[in-house]
N, C-alpha and C positions, 0 to 999 in steps of 0.2 A: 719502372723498375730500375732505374740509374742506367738503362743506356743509352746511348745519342748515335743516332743512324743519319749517316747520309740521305740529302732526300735523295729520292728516285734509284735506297737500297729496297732491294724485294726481301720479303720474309715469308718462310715456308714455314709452315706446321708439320710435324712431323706425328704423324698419325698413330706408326706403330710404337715410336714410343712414348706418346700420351698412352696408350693403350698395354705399355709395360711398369707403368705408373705402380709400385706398392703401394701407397698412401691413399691411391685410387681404386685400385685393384690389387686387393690381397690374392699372393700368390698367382699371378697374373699367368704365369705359365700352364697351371692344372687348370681341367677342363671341369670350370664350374659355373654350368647356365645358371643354376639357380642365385647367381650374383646378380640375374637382371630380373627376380623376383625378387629380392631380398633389399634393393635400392634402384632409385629412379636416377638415373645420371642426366646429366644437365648436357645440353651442345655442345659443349667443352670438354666434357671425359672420353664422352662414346660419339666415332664420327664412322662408321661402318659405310658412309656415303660421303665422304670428305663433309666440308666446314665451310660458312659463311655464304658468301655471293657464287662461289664454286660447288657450291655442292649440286649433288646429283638433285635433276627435277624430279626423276622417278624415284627418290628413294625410301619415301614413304610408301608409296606401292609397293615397292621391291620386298619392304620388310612386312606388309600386309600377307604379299604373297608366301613370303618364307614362314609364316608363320602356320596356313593353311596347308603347305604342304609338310611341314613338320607335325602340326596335328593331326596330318590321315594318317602320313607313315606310322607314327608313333601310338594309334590306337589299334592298326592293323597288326603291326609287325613289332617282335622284338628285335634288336640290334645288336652284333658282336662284333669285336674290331677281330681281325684274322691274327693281325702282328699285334701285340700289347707292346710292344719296345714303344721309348718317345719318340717319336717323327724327327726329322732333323728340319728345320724354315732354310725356304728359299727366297732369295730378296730380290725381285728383278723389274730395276727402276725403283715404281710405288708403289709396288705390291709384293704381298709377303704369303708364301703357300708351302704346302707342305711339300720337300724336296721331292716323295714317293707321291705316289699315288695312297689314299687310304683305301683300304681295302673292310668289306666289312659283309659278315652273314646275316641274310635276311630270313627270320624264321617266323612264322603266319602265327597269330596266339590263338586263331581259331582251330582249333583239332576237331 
């Protein structure tokens, strides 16, 4: 891409904002799962486990697991956030979370 690096400069991928990408992710801010039914993202867009030789060895598990507990919650319980305001992001280091706590009511769909 026209640049010329010193050898033995280090180069960091910056994760959260691949991950703030418009061209990659429309509206990247609002909360839209259904963006990862709606396209397959390549190793390059979506790194929820960092990237390359560094990435996490569990992180295929990891997302196996999140996804089984996201399917009992989700057929059990409906979900309500308490506060609807946007969250404000905390950045500390390489990680990025939501400054509060979310807070959210769990209500059983079985009556």
């Amino acid at each position: 891409m026209g640049y010329e690096l010193v050898p033995g400069t280090e180069v960091f991928c910056n994760i959260y904002s691949t991950h703030q990408r418009e061209d990659v992710y429309p509206e990247p801010k609002q909360f839209k799962p259904e963006r990862f039914l709606e396209k397959k993202f390549s190793p390059y867009e979506f790194l929820p486990f960092g990237g390359g030789s560094r990435s996490c060895i569990a992180g295929t598990f990891a997302m196996f697991q999140m996804k089984l507990v996201l399917a009992t919650i989700l057929s059990r319980y409906e979900l309500a956030l308490v506060n609807r305001q946007p969250e404000q992001e905390r950045i500390v280091g390489l990680q990025c979370h939501p400054k509060s706590r979310v807070k959210m009511v769990m209500n059983s769909v079985f009556t």
